[in-house]
C-alpha positions as CSV (number, residue, x, y, z in Angstrom):
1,X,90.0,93.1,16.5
2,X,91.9,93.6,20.1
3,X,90.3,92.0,22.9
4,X,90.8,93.9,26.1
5,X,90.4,92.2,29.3
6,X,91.1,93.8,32.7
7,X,92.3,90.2,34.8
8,X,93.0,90.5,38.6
9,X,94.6,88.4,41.0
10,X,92.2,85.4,42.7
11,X,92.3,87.6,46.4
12,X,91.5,91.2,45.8
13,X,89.8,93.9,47.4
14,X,87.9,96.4,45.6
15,X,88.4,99.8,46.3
16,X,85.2,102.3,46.4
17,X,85.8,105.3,44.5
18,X,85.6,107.4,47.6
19,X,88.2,105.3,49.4
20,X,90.7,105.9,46.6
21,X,91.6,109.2,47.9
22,X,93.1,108.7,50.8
23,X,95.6,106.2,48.2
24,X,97.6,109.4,47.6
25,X,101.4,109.3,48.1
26,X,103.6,106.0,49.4
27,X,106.9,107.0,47.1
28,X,110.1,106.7,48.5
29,X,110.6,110.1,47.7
30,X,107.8,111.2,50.0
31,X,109.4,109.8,53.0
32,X,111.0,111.9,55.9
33,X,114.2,109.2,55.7
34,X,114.5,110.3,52.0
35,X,114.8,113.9,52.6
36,X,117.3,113.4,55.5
37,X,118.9,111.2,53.0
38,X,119.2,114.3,50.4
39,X,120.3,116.8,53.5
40,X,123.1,114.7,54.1
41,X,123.9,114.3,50.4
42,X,123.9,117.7,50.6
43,X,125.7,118.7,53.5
44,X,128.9,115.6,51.6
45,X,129.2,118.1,48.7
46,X,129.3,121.3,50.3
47,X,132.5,119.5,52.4
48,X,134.1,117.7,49.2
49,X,133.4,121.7,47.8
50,X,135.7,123.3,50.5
51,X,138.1,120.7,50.4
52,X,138.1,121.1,46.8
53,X,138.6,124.8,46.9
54,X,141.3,124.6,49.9
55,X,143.2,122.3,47.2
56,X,143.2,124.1,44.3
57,X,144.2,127.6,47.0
58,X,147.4,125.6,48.2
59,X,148.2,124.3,44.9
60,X,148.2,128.0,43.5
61,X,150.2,129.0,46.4
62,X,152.9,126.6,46.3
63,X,153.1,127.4,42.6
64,X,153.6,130.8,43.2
65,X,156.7,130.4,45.8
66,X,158.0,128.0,43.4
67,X,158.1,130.6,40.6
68,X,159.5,133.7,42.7
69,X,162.1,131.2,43.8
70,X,163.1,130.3,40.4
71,X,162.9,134.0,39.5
72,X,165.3,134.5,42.4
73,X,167.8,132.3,41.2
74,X,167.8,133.4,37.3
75,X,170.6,135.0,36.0
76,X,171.4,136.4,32.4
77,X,174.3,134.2,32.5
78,X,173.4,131.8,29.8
79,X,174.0,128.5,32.2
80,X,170.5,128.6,33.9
């Protein structure tokens, strides 16, 4: 048979069951420096996102010059 014992520190305070109420909350995630935390998160992707898309934009560009100029210079000569 299990012996279950509830053991506290030596210095407590007991709480009334009124008082615990007002215990709600105290996460990080509940803070106001949290959420600025996540805005700024945020605000870094939608950056690295643009970037991201200006990349891949001047990467499809540059092969596209690149192919009309080889298209430019092929001939049906057999020495390409």
């Amino acid at each position: 048979m299990m012996n279950n014992e509830i053991k506290l520190p030596a210095v407590y305070a007991a709480i009334d069951e009124s008082e615990m109420v007002y215990l709600n909350g105290g996460s990080i995630t509940d803070t106001q420096g949290w959420l600025i935390f996540m805005n700024v998160g945020a605000l870094f992707n939608y950056v690295a996102r643009v970037f991201s898309a200006g990349s891949s934009i001047i990467n499809n560009v540059r092969v596209i010059v690149t192919t009309i100029e080889a298209l430019n210079n092929f001939k049906l000569t057999g020495k390409n």
